[in-house]
C-alpha positions, 0 to 999 in steps of 0.5 A, a space after each residue: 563356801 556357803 556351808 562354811 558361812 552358815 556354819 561360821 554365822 550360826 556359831 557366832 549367834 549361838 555364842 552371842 545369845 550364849 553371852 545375852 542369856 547369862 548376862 540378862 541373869 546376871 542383869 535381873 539378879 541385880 534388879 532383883 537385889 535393889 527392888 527388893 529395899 521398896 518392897 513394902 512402900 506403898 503397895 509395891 509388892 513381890 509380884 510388882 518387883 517381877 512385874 517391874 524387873 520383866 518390863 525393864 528386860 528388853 531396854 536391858 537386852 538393847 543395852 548390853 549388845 553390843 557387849 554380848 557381841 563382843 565376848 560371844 563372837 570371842 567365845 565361839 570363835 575362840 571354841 574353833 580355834 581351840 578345836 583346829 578349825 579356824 587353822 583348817 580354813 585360813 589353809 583352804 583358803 578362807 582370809 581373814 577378812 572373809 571371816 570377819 565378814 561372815 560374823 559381821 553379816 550375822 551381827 547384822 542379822 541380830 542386830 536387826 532383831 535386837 534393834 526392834 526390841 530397843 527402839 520398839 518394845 524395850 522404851 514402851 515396857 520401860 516407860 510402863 515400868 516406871 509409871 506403875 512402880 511411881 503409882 504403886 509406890 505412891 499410894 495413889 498419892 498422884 494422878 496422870 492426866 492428859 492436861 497435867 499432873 494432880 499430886 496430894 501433898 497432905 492438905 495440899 494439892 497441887 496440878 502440874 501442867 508440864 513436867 521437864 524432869 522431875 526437878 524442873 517443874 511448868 505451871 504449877 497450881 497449888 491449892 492448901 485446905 483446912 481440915 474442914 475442906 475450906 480453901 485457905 490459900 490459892 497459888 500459882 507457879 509459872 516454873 519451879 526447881 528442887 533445889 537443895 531439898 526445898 522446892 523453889 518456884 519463880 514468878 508465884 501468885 498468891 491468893 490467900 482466902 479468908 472468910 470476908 476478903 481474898 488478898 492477892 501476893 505477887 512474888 518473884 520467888 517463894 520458898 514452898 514447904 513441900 513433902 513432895 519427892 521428886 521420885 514421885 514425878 516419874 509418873 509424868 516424866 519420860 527418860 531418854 531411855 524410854 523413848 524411841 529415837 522417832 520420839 527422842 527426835 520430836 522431843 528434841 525439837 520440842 526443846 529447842 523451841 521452847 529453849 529448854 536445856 536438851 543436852 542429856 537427850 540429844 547426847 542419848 539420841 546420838 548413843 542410840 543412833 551409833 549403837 548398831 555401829 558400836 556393836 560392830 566395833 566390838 564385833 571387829 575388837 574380838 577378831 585380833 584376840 582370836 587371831 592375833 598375838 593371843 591366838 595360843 592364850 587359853 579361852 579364859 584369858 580372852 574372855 577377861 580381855 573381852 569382858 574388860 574391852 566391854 565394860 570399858 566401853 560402858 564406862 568411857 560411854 558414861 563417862 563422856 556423857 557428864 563431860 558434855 554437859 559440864 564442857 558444854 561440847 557438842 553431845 555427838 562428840 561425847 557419843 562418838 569419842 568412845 567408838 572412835 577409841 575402840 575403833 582405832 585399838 581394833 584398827 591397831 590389834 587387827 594390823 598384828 594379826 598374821 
């Protein structure tokens, strides 16, 4: 038995990285094809474009597994079952069950590698991607710091304290010169919104400054005339994405301390905490294409089914998300709706295999 499980296990990972390899290509084309329209702005170049689309990789690699599972368990049971071997197996003795959890146990076995590349380098690369094209692109227009934020905005400078997102900006100084390098005009923003094309801050303090006097403005809202992009503020702003669920956790509690809205976080924090059990759903989904009421279908018919199977999930996952936040129900809802759908579609498949 132990030759049949290691024979069994290596052909569901060598058609599982089968499936990876082609759909990272596939992934890096299209990275390609859409860096390829800010080549030129600013000092972001061809090599940066490569450096960028390699960083990125990694969180691409986590991201589609569960989808590399699925059509590469399809693929290479489906080549067994062409070649007669499976038929050999099921009449020596071997279930169903058993081979289902064959694959399953070289699912985990990947799914431990995969998992320390998405929650380990794969935020970290994606981060550093996305910062340096900020830099690149920027011209040096802004400056990270460990206390905030300096951007120039022609004869404006500004620092930021604390960046929610790159719309939802906290503690923002303002400081215009002439062009002499005289300070015109000193402001201060407790928080601030892009709304609407037009940065919009709250609760602003105004000090304008001449030579024989300084004139102090309160406001509770100022409409300030900035060409700043909100693209620019990825430099200081952390995604979901690239962060770690130990980070997503810390960050989330930082939230809800300071009530600020953590929907979008913690609907990324429960995605990633189920990821490993969705890559074993889509594991579980492949099996009845190979052995139920499809089992005589050519393997190019099952792998359209799986590859729709899959890019539904994507959908349904992108799909909930917005839902949560505009419903206002409870993210691991949204999270876990899709995995209970296909869950139960593999549950229902699998009853019709004999």
């Amino acid at each position: 038995m132990k030759i049949i499980d290691r024979y069994l296990g290596i052909t569901a990972i060598r058609g599982t990285m089968l499936v990876l390899l082609m759909l990272m290509g596939l992934s890096v084309f299209i990275s390609l094809v859409k860096e390829i329209g800010d080549i030129g702005t600013g000092d972001y170049g061809i090599l940066a474009v490569l450096e960028y689309i390699a960083l990125d990789l990694p969180q691409q690699i986590y991201a589609f597994f569960p989808m590399a599972c699925l059509l590469g368990t399809l693929l290479g049971l489906g080549a067994l079952a062409s070649n007669s071997e499976l038929i050999i197996l099921r009449a020596s003795g071997v279930s169903v069950g058993r081979i289902i959890w064959i694959v399953i146990k070289a699912t985990l076995l990947m799914l431990v590698v995969a998992t320390l590349i998405g929650e380990g380098l794969g935020p970290m690369a994606q981060h550093t991607a996305e910062v340096h094209k900020a830099l690149l692109t920027s011209s040096g227009q802004a400056l990270k710091t460990n206390q905030g934020t300096w951007i120039r905005d022609g004869e404006n400078f500004l620092y930021i304290h604390t960046i929610v997102d790159n719309k939802d900006l906290r503690g923002i100084s303002r400081y215009q010169f002439d062009n002499q390098h005289n300070l015109l005009n000193a402001s201060y923003a407790a928080t601030g919104a892009y709304i609407h094309g037009h940065w919009i801050m709250q609760n602003v303090v105004e000090s304008n400054i001449n030579s024989t006097k300084v004139t102090i403005t309160k406001m509770p809202q100022a409409d300030w005339q900035l060409s700043l992009s909100p693209n620019l503020l990825r430099i200081s702003v952390v995604d979901p994405e690239e962060m770690s669920l130990l980070q997503l956790n810390s960050y989330l509690s930082y939230l809800k301390k300071n009530n600020l809205n953590a929907t979008n976080y913690l609907l990324s924090f429960w995605q990633r905490l189920l990821q490993p059990l969705a890559t074993i759903i889509m594991v579980w989904l492949a099996i009845p294409f190979i052995f139920g009421p499809l089992r005589s279908s050519t393997m190019g018919l099952r792998v359209l089914l799986g590859a729709t199977f899959g890019f539904c999930f994507i959908t349904l996952n992108q799909f909930f998300g917005p839902l949560s936040t505009v419903y206002q129900f409870p993210p691991i809802l949204a999270a876990s709706c899709p995995l209970f759908l296909f869950a139960l579609t593999a549950w229902i498949l699998q009853r019709r295999v004999r």
